[in-house]
C-alpha positions as a Python dict, from the first residue, in 0.01 Angstrom:
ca = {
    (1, 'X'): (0, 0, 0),
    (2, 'X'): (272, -175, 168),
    (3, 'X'): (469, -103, -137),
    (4, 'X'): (427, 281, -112),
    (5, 'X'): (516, 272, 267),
    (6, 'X'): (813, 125, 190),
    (7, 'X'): (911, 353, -42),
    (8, 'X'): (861, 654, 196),
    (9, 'X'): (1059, 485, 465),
    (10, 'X'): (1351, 474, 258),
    (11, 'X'): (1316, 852, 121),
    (12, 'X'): (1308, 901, 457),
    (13, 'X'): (1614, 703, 595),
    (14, 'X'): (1799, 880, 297),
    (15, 'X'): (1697, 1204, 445),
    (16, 'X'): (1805, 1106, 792),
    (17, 'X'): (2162, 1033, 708),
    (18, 'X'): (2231, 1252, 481),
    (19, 'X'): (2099, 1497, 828),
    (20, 'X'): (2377, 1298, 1006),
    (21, 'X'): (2648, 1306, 766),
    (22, 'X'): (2574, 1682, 776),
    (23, 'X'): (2570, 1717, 1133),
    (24, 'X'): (2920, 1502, 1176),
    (25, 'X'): (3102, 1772, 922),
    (26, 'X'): (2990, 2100, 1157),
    (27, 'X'): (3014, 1839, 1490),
    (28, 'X'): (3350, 1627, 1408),
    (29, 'X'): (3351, 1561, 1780),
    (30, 'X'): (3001, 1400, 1741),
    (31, 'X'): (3146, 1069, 1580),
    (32, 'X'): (3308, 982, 1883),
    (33, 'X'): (2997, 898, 2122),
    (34, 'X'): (2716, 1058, 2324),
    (35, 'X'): (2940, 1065, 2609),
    (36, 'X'): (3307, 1081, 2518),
    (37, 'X'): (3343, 1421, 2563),
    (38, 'X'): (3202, 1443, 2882),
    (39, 'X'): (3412, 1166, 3042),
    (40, 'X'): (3745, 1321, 2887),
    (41, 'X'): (4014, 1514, 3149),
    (42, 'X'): (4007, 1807, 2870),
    (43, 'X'): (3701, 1882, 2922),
    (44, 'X'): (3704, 1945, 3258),
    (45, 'X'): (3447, 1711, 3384),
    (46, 'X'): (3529, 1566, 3744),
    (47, 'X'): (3546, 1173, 3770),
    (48, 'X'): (3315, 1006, 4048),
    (49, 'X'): (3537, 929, 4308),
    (50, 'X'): (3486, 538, 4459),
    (51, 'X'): (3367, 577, 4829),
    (52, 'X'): (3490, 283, 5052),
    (53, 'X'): (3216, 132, 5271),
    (54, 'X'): (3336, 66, 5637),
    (55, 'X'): (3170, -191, 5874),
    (56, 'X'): (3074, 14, 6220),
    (57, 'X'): (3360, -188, 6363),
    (58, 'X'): (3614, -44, 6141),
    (59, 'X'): (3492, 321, 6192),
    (60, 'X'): (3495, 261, 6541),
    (61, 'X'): (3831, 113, 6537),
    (62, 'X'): (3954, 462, 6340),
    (63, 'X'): (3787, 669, 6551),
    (64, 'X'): (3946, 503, 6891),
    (65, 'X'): (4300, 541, 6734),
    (66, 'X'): (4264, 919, 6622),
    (67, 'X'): (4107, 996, 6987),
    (68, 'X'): (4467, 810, 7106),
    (69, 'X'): (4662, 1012, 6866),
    (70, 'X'): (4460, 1314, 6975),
    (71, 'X'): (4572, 1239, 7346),
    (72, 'X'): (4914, 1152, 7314),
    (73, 'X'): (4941, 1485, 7110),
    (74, 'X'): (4788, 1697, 7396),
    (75, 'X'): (4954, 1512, 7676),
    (76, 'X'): (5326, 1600, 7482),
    (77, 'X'): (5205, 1964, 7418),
    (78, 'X'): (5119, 2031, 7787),
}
């Protein structure tokens, strides 16, 4: 029984690449990876951009020098 299963598996794995060899002819790009076209510029697909993570001191610390920027730009305008 074993025998005949095993026999039928590899029919079957014959069947499956000659499926993929057919697919990679119409798909070329296929051959490549899952995900390579995705990830290229050409096709238009944006990168994640890296956010930075800032400690509440460091916003704070941004935020106190734009509100000094903001003043010294309203005290020379008027």
């Amino acid at each position: 029984m074993k025998a005949f299963a095993r026999v039928g598996a590899q029919l079957r794995l014959e069947e499956v690449r000659s499926e993929i060899a057919a697919l990679l002819r119409t798909f070329p790009d296929l051959a490549r990876g899952a995900g390579a076209r995705q990830t290229s510029p050409a096709a238009g697909a944006p990168k994640a951009r890296k956010r930075r993570n800032l400690s509440a001191a460091a916003r704070k610390a941004i935020s106190d020098a734009q509100k000094k920027r903001w003043a010294a730009q309203r005290a020379k305008q008027g």
